[in-house]
N, CA, C and O atoms as a MOPAC input file, in Angstrom:
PM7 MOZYME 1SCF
protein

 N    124.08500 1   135.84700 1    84.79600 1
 C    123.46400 1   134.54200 1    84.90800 1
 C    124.54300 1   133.48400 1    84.70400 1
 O    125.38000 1   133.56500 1    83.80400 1
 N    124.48400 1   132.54400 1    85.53600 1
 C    125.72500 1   131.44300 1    85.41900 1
 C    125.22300 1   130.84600 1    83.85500 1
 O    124.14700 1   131.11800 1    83.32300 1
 N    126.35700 1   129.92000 1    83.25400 1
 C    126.57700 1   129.36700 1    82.11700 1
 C    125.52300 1   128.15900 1    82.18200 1
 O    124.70100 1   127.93400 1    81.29300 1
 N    125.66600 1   127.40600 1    83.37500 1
 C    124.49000 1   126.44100 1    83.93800 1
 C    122.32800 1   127.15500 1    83.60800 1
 O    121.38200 1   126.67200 1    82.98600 1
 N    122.46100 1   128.07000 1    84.20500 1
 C    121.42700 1   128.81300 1    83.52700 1
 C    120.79300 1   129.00700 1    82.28700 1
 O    119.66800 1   128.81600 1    81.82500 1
 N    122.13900 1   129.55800 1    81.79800 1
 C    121.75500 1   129.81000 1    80.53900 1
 C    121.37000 1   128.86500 1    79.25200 1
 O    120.69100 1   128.98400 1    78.23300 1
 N    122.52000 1   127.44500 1    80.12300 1
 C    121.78800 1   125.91300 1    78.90700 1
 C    120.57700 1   126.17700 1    79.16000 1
 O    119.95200 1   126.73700 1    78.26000 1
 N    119.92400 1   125.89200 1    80.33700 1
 C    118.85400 1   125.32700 1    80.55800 1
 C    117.82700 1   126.08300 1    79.88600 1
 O    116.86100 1   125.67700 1    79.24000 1
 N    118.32000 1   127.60500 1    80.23300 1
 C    116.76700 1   128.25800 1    79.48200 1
 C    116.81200 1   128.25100 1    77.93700 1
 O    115.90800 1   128.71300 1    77.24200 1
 N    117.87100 1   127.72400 1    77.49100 1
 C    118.31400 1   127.81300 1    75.50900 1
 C    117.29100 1   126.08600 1    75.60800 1
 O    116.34200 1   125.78600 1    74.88300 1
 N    117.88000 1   125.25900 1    76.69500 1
 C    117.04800 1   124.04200 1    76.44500 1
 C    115.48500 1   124.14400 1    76.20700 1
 O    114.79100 1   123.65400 1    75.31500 1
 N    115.15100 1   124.95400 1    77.31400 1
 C    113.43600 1   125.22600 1    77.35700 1
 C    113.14400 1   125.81600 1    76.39100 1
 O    112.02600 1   125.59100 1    75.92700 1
 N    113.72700 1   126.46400 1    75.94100 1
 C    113.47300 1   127.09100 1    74.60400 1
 C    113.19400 1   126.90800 1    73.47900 1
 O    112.29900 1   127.41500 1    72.80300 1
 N    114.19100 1   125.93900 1    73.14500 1
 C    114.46000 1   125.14900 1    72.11500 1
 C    113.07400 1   123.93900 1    72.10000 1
 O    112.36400 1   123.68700 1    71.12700 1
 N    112.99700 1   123.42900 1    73.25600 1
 C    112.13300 1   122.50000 1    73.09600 1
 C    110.50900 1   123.20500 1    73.04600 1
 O    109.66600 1   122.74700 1    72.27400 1
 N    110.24100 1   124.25500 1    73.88000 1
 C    109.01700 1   124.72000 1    73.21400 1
 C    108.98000 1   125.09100 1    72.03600 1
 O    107.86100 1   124.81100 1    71.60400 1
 N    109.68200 1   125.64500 1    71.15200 1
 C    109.94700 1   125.74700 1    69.93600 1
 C    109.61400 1   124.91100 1    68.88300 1
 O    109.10500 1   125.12900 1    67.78400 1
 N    110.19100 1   123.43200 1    69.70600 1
 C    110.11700 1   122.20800 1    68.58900 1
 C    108.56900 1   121.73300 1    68.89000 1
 O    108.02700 1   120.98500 1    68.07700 1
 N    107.90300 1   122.14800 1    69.99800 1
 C    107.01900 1   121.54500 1    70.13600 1
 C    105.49500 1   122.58100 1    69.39800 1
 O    104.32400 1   122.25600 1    69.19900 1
 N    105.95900 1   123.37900 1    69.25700 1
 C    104.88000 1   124.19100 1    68.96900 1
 C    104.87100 1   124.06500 1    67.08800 1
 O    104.03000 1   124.17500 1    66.19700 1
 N    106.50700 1   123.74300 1    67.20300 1
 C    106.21800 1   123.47000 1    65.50400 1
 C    106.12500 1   122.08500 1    65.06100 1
 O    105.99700 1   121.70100 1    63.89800 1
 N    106.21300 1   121.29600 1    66.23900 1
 C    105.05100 1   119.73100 1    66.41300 1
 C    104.03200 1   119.94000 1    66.03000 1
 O    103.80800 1   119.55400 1    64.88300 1
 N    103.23000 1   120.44700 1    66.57400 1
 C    101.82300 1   121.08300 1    66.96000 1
 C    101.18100 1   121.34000 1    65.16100 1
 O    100.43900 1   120.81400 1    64.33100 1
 N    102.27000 1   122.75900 1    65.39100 1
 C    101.89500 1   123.51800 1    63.70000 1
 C    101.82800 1   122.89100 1    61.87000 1
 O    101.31600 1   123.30500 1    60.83000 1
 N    102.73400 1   121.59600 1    62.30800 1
 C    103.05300 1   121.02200 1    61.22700 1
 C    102.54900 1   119.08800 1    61.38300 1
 O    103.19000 1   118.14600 1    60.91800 1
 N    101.36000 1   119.02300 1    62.10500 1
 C    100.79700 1   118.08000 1    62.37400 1
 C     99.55700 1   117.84200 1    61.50800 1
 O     98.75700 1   118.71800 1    61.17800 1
 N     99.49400 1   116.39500 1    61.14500 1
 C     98.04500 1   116.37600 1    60.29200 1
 C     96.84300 1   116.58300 1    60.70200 1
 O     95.91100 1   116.04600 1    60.10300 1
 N     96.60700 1   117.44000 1    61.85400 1
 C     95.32500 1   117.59600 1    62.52100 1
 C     94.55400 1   118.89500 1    61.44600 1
 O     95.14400 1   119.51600 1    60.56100 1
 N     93.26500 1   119.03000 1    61.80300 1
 C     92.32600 1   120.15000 1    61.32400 1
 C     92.89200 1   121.62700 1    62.00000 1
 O     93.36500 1   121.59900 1    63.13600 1
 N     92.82900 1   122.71100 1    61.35800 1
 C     93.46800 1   123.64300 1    62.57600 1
 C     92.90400 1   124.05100 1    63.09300 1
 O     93.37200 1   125.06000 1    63.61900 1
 N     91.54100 1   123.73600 1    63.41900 1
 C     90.61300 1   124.53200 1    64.22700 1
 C     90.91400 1   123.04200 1    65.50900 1
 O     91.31700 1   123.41800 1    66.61000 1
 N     90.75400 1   121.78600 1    65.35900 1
 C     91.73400 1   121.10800 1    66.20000 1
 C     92.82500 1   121.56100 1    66.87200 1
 O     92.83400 1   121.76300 1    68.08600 1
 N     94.03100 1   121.78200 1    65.91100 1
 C     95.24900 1   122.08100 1    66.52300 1
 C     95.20400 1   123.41100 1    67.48000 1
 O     95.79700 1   123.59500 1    68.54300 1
 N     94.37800 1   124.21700 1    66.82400 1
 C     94.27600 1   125.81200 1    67.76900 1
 C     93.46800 1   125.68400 1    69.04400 1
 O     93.54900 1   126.45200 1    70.00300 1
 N     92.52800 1   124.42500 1    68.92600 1
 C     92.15400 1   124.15100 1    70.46000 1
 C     92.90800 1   123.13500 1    71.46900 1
 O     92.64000 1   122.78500 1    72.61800 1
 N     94.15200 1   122.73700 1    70.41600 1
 C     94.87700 1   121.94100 1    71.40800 1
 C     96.17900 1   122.67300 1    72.40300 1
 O     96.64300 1   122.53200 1    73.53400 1
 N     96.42000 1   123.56100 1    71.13300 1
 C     97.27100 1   124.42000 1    71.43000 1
 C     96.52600 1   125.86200 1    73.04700 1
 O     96.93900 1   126.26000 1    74.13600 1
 N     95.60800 1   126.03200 1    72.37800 1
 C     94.55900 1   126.79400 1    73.60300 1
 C     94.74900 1   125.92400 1    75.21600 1
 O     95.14500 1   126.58300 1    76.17700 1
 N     94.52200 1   124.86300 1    75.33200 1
 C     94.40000 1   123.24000 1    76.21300 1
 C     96.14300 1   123.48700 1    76.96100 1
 O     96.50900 1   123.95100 1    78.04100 1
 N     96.72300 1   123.04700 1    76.04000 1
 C     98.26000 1   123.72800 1    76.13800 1
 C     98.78600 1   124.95200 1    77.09100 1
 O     99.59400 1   125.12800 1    78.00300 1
 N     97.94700 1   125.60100 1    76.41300 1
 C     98.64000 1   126.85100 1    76.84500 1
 C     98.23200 1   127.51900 1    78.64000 1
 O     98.84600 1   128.08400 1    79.54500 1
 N     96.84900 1   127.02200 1    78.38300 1
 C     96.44000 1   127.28900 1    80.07700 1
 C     96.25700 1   126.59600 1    81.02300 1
 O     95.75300 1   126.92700 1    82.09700 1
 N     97.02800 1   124.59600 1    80.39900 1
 C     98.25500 1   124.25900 1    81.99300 1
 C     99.33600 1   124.21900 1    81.89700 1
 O    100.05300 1   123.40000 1    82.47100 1
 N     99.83600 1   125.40100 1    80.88700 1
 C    101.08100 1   125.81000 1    81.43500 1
 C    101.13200 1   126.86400 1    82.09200 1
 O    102.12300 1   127.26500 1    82.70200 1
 N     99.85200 1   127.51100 1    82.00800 1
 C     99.60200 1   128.54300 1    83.04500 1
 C     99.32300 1   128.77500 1    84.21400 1
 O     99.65300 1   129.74400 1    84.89700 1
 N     98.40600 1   127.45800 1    84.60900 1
 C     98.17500 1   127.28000 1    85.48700 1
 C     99.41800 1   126.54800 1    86.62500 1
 O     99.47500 1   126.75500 1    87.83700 1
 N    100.31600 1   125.68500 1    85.82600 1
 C    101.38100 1   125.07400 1    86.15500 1
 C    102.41800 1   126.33400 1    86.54200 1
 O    103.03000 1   126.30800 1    87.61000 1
 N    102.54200 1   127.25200 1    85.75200 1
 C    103.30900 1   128.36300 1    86.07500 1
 C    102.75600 1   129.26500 1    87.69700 1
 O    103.53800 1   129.68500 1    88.55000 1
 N    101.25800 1   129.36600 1    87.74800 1
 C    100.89400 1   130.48100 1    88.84000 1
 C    101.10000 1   129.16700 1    89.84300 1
 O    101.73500 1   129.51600 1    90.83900 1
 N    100.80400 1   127.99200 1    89.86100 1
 C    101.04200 1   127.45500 1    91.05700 1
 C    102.90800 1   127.22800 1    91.22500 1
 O    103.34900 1   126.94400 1    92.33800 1
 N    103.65900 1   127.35100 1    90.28800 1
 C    104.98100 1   127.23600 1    91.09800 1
 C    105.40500 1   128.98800 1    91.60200 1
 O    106.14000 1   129.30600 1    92.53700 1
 N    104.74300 1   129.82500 1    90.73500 1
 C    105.23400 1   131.56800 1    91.27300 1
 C    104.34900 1   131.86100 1    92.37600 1
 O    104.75400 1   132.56600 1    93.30000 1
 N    103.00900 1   131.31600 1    92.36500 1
 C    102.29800 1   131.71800 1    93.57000 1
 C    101.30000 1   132.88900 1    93.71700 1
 O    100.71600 1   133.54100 1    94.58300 1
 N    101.46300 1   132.76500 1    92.13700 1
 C    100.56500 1   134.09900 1    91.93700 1
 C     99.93700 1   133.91800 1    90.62800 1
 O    100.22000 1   132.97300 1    89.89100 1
 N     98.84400 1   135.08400 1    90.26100 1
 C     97.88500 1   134.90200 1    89.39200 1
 C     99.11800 1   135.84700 1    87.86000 1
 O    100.00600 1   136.68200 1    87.69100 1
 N     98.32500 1   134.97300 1    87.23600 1
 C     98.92600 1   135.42700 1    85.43300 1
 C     97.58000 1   135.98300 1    85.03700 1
 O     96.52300 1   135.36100 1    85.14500 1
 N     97.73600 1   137.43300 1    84.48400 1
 C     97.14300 1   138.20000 1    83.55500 1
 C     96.83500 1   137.35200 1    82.18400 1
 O     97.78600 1   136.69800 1    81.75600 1
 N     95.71000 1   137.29900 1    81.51400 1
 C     95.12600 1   137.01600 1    80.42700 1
 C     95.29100 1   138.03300 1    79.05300 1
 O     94.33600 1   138.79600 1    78.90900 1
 N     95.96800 1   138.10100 1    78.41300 1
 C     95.49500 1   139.13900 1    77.09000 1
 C     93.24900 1   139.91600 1    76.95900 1
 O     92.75900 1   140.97300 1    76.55900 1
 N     92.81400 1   138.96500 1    77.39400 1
 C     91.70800 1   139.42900 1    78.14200 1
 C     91.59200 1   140.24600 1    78.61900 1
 O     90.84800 1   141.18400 1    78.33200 1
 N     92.59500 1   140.08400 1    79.86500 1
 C     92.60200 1   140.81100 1    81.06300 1
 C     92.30500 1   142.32800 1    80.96900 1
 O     91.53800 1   142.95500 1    81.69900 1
 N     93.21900 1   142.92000 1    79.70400 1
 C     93.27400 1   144.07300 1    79.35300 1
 C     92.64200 1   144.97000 1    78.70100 1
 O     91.85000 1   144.57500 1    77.84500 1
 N     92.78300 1   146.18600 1    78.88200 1
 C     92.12400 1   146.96200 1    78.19400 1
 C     93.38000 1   147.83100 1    77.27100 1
 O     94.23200 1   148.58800 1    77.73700 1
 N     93.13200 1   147.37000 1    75.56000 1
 C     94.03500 1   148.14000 1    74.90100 1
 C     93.55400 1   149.50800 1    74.02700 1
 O     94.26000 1   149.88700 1    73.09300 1
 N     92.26900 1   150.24900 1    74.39600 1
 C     91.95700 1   151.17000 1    74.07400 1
 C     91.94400 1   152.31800 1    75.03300 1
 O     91.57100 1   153.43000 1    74.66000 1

């Protein structure tokens, strides 16, 4: 992976990181924060299947027995 790459994904990284411990260390209720974070999480999912073009599996989705 070029050096150019590799900032970028340490950047994305880093910043979901900071943002989730935004999130975690915010004066909200946590039954708030866990539905904001929920809100969060599935348009970035949705943001993700429309740039790959394809559908993302749910932890749902599965069957772990």
């Amino acid at each position: 992976m070029k050096t150019t790459g590799k900032i970028f994904l340490t950047f994305l990284g880093g910043a979901a990181a900071g943002a989730v411990a935004g999130l975690l260390f915010a004066p909200e209720k946590g039954e708030t924060t866990r539905e904001l974070l929920a809100e969060k999480g599935e348009e970035l999912k949705k943001t993700l299947e429309d740039a790959l073009g394809t559908n993302i599996a749910s932890s749902s989705d599965f069957n772990f027995y």
